[in-house]
N, C-alpha and C positions, 0 to 999 in steps of 0.2 A: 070394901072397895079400896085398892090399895092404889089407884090413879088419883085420887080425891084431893087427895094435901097436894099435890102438885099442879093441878088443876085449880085449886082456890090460889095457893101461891103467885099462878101465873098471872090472876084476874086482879089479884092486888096488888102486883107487879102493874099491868096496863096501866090499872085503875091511878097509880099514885104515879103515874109517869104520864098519864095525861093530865091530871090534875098540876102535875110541875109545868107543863108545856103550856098550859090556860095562863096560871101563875106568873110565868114569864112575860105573858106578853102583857099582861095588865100592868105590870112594873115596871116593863119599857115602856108605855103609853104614859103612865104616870109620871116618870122622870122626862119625857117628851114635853109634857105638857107643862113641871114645873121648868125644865129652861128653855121653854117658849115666855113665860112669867118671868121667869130674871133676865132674860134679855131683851124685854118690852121695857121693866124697871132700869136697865142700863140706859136706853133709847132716852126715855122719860129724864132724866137725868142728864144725860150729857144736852140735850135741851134745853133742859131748863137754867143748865150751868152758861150754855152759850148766851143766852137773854139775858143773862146775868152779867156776864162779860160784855157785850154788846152795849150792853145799859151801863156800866162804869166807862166805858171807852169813850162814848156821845156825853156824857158829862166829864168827862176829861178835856173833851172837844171843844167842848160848848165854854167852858172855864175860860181855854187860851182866849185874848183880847184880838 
């Protein structure tokens, strides 16, 4: 059969070229998902820094006579 090897070729051709295309998007989902989680940790933080700020300014406040 002299189609054979070109015909396995092709199918391991698809084969690892839809397995790249799966691959991809699971890695874009991934990265999605971790800078949804670092810009929740930004959120949380500039937050928490504001109350922080907030709270030295009203004892600052509270200081003057």
């Amino acid at each position: 059969m002299p189609w054979a090897p070109s015909v396995l070729v092709w199918r391991l051709y698809w084969f690892l070229h839809r397995e790249a295309e799966e691959e991809r998007g699971s890695v874009a989902s991934e990265y999605g998902f971790l800078l949804a989680l670092i810009a929740l940790a930004i959120v949380a933080a500039a937050v928490l820094f504001g109350v922080a700020v907030s709270n030295l300014f009203d004892q600052g406040r509270s200081g003057i006579p």
